[in-house]
KEFI-178795 format. One line per 3 residues: number of its first residue (from 0); their letters; for each residue x, y, z of C-alpha. Coordinates in steps of 0.5 Angstrom, whole numbers. Example, Ala and Ser with C-alpha at 12.3 -4.5 7.8 and 13.67 -1.06 7.14 Angstrom:
BEGIN
0) AS) 25:-9:16  27:-2:14 .
This chain:
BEGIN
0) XXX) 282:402:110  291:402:112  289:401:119 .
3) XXX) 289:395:123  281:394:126  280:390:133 .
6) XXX) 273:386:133  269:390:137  265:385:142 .
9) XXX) 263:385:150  259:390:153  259:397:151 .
12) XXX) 256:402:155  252:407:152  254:414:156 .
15) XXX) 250:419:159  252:426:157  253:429:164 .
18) XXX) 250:436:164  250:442:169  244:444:173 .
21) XXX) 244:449:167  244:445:162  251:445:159 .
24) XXX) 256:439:157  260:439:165  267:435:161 .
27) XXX) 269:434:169  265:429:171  268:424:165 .
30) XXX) 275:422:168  270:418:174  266:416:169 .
33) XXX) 271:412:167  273:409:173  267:408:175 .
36) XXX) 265:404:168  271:399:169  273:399:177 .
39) XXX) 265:398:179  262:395:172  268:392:169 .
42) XXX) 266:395:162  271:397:158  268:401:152 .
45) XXX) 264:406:151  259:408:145  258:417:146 .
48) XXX) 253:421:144  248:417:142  240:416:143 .
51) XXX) 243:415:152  248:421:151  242:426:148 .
54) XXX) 246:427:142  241:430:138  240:433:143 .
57) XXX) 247:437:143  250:442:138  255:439:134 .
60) XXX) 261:443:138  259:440:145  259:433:141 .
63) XXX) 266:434:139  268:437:146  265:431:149 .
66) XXX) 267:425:145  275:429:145  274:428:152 .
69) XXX) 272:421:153  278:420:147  283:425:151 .
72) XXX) 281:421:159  280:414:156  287:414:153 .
75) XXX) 290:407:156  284:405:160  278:404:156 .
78) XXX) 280:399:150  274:401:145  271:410:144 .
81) XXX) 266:408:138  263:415:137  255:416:135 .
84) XXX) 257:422:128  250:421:125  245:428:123 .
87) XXX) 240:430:120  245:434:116  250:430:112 .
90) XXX) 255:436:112  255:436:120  256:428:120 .
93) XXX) 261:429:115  265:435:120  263:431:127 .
96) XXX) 267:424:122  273:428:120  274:431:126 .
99) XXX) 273:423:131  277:421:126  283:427:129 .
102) XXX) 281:425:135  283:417:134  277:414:136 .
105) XXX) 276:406:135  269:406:131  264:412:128 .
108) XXX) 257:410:128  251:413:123  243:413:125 .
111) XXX) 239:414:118  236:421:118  229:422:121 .
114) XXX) 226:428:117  228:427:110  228:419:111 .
117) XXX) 231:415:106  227:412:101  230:405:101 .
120) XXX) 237:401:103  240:405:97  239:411:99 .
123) XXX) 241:409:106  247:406:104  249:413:101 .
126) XXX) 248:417:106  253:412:110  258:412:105 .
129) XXX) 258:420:105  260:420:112  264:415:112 .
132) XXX) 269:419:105  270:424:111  273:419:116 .
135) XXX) 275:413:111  281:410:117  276:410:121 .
138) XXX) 271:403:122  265:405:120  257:402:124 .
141) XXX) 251:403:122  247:404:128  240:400:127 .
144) XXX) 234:403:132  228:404:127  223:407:134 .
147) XXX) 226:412:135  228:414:127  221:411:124 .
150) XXX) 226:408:119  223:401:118  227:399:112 .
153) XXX) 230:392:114  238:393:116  240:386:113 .
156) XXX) 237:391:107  242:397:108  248:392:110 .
159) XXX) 246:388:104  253:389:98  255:396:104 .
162) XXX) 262:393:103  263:395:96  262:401:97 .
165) XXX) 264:403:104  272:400:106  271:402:112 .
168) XXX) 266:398:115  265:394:121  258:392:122 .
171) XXX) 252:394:125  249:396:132  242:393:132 .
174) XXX) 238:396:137  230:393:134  226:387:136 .
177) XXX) 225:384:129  230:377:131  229:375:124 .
180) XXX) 232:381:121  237:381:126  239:373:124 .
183) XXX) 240:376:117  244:381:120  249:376:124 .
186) XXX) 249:371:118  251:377:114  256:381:117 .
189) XXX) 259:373:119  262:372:113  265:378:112 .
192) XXX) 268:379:120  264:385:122  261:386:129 .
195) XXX) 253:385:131  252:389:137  245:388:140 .
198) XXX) 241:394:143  235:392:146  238:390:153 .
201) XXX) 232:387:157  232:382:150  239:381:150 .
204) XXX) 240:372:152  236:372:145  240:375:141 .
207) XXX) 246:373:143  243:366:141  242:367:134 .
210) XXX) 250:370:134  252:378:136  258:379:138 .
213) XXX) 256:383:144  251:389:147  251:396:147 .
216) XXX) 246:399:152  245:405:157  243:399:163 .
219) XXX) 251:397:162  252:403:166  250:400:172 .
222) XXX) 248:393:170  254:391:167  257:386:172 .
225) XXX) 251:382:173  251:382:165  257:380:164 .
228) XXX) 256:374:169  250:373:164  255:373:158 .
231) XXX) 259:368:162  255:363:164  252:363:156 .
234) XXX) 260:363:154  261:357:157  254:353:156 .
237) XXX) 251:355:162  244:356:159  241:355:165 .
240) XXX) 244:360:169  245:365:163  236:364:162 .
243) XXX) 235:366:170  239:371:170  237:374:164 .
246) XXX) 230:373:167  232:377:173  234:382:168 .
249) XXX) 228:383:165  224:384:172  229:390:174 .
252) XXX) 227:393:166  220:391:167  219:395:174 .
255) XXX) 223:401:171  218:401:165  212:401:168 .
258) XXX) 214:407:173  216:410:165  223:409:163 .
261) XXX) 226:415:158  233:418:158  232:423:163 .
264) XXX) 229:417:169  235:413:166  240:418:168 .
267) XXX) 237:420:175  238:412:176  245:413:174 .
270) XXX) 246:418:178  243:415:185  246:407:183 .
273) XXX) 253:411:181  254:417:186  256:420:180 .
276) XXX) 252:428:178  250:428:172  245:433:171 .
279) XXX) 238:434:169  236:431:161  235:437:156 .
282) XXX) 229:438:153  224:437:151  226:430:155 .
285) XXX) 222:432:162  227:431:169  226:425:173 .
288) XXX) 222:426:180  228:424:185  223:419:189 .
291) XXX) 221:416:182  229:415:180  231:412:188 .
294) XXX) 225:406:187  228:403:181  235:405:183 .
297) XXX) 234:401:189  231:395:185  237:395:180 .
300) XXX) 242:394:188  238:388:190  238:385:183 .
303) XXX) 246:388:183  247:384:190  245:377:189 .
306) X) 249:371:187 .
């Protein structure tokens, strides 16, 4: 890589894609997006078109159309646009690659493929290093979410020797719940000055423990003041205070899941909590009842307003 590389730490908000009432990409509400996230939330980095933002929901020209216009908006405001590239077809990862890398974004990140699945780290790592040919002046993230890809293959594996043959990578976003593989992670990417994003919000005081550099998660959407005063408290050797809070935490999460928590009831929570319209999900994710949507926006505020 010839380009300088900041450390990608903090939070980072998985966005949302704001669609219209019919279903289409509406670029018009990103701007406000923006000055929500950083004047009500003060998150200042954003992580587009991944599992929050319906990216493999999305054609690849609304992905490129989206991620231009958090690029384009967020040019001097937001400190860090890493945007999700990953597909099931190598040849439209590659294209959504070349075409961030036009754009300027900060990082690209790669999910494994989840119909023909990588049979080993190996073959993940070249599916990764392909992309990243496209793109090679772009830091390069393998995005870890094993649920959702059914790929089960450790990510202290596929990370294992990736330098050699990826220049331009710069760590992982870990969104599981196996804290040894995440440990194995950290103490990986240490040595190399690589970032290790966690993505399991309502678990995040655990992993900050074993040593990520930050989170990436859609609750950072709302949540993110409270998170940050959490991550504070833990900075400056607050244990105390960064364990009740990340237990309040994990109440509001918890009432959230047991009404059903998907992306379409987190995005109607985003749009009560943040005033802002963005629409209903895209199938075959099913919209979130209003009242369903209220009750747990309600729930983050109380949480939000306490000291």
């Amino acid at each position: 890589m010839s380009r300088s590389v900041k450390k990608l730490t903090g939070l980072v908000a998985a966005t949302f894609t704001p669609l219209t009432a019919e279903g289409e990409i509406n670029l018009s509400v990103i701007g406000p997006y923006i000055d929500y996230l950083i004047e009500k939330q003060n998150v200042k980095s954003v992580f587009v078109n991944g599992t929050t933002g319906e990216g493999c929901s999305l054609t690849v020209e609304e992905r490129k159309q989206i991620a231009a216009a958090w690029c384009q908006l967020g040019k001097g405001k937001l400190e860090q646009v890493i945007v999700h590239v990953g597909c099931m077809s190598i040849k439209d990862s590659q294209e959504l690659a070349r075409h961030a890398a036009s754009i300027g974004v900060d990082g690209i990140a790669v999910i494994s493929p989840s119909f023909f699945k990588p049979i080993n780290a190996d073959a993940l790592r070249l599916f990764i290093k392909e992309v990243s040919t496209s793109a090679p002046d772009v830091p390069m993230y393998y995005y870890h979410i094993p649920a959702m890809t059914g790929v089960d293959l450790e990510a202290a594996d596929v990370l294992n020797g990736i330098e050699q043959i990826i220049p331009s990578f710069q760590g992982v976003k870990y969104s599981g719940t196996d804290l040894r593989d995440l440990g194995q992670c950290v103490r990986y990417c240490q040595s190399h000055n690589w970032s290790v994003l966690f993505g399991v919000d309502e678990q995040l005081l655990g992993a900050l423990v074993l040593g990520v550099h930050g989170a990436v998660g859609s609750t950072y959407n709302y949540l993110g003041l409270k998170v940050n005063q959490m991550l504070s408290a833990f900075d400056n050797g607050n244990l105390m205070q960064s364990r009740a809070q990340q237990l309040e935490f994990m109440e509001v999460i918890t009432f959230a899941m047991n009404l059903g928590f998907d992306v379409g009831v987190n995005k109607q929570v985003m749009s009560e909590v943040s005033g802002l319209v963005l629409g209903p999900p895209r199938l075959p994710v099913l919209p979130c009842p209003i009242s369903k949507a209220q009750a747990i926006a309600q729930k983050i505020k109380d949480f939000s307003q306490r000291h």
